[in-house]
LOGU-305538 format. One record per residue (C-alpha): x, z, y; residue number from 1. Coordinates in nm, 2 decimals, padded with zeros to 4 digits. Layout:
<recs>
        x        z        y    nr
        X        Z        Y   NUM
...
</recs>
This chain:
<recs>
        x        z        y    nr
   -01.69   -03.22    03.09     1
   -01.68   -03.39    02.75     2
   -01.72   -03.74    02.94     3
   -01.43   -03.65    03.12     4
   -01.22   -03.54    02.82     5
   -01.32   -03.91    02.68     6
   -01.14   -04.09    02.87     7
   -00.87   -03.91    02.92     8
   -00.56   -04.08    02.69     9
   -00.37   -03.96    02.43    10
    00.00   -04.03    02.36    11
    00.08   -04.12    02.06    12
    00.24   -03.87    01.77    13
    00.64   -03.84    01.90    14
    00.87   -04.01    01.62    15
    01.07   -03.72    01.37    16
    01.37   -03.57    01.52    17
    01.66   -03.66    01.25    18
    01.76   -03.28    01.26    19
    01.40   -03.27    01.16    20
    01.38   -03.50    00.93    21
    01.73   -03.37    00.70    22
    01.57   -03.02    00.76    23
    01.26   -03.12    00.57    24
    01.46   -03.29    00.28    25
    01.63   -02.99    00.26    26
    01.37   -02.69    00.31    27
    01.08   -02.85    00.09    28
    01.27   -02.84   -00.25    29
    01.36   -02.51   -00.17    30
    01.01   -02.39   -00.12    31
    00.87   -02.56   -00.39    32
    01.12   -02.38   -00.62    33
    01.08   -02.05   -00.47    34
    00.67   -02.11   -00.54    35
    00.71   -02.21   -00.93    36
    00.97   -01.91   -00.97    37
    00.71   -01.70   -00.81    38
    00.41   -01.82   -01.02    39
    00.64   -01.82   -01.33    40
    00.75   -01.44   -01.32    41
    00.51   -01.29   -01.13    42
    00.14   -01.43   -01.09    43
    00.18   -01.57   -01.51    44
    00.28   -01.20   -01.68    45
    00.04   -01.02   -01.47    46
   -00.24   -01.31   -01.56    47
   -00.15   -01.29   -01.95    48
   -00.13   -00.84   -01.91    49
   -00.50   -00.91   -01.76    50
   -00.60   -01.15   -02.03    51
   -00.43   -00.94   -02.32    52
   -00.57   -00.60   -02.24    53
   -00.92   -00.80   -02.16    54
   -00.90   -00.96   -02.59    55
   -00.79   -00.62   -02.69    56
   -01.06   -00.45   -02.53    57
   -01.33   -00.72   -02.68    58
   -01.14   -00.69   -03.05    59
   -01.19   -00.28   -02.97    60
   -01.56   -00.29   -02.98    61
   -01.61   -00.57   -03.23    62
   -01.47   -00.34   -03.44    63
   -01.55    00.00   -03.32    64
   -01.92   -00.09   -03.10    65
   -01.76    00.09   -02.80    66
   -01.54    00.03   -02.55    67
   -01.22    00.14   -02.51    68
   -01.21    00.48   -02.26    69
   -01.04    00.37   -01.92    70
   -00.88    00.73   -01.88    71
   -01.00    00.96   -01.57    72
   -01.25    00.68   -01.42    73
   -01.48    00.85   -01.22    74
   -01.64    00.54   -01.11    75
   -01.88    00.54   -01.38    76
</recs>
């Protein structure tokens, strides 16, 4: 079967549509705004609360020697 599929021939790619084309120009800056915006005011402030609340918990115990209680964890 895969000696068959060998020689079978395969057209070539099909050239861009212009409505295709003008559609890309115009969708792709879009998207790639929509994406930073995203990363910028959600993905970043939820990164920095992570990282924040992780320092504060290290600065707890260098001071303290424990770590800071998590509330009602009962995974421990």
């Amino acid at each position: 079967m895969l000696e068959k599929l060998a020689n079978v021939p395969v057209p070539p790619v099909p050239e861009a549509k212009p409505f295709d084309a003008g559609m890309r120009r115009k969708l792709h800056p879009r998207l790639l705004a929509a994406h930073i915006v995203e990363f910028a005011f959600e993905a970043m402030p939820m990164a920095l609360l992570c990282m924040i609340e992780s320092m504060c918990a290290a600065i707890q115990f260098t001071i303290t020697g424990s770590w800071p209680d998590r509330g009602n964890d009962s995974s421990r």
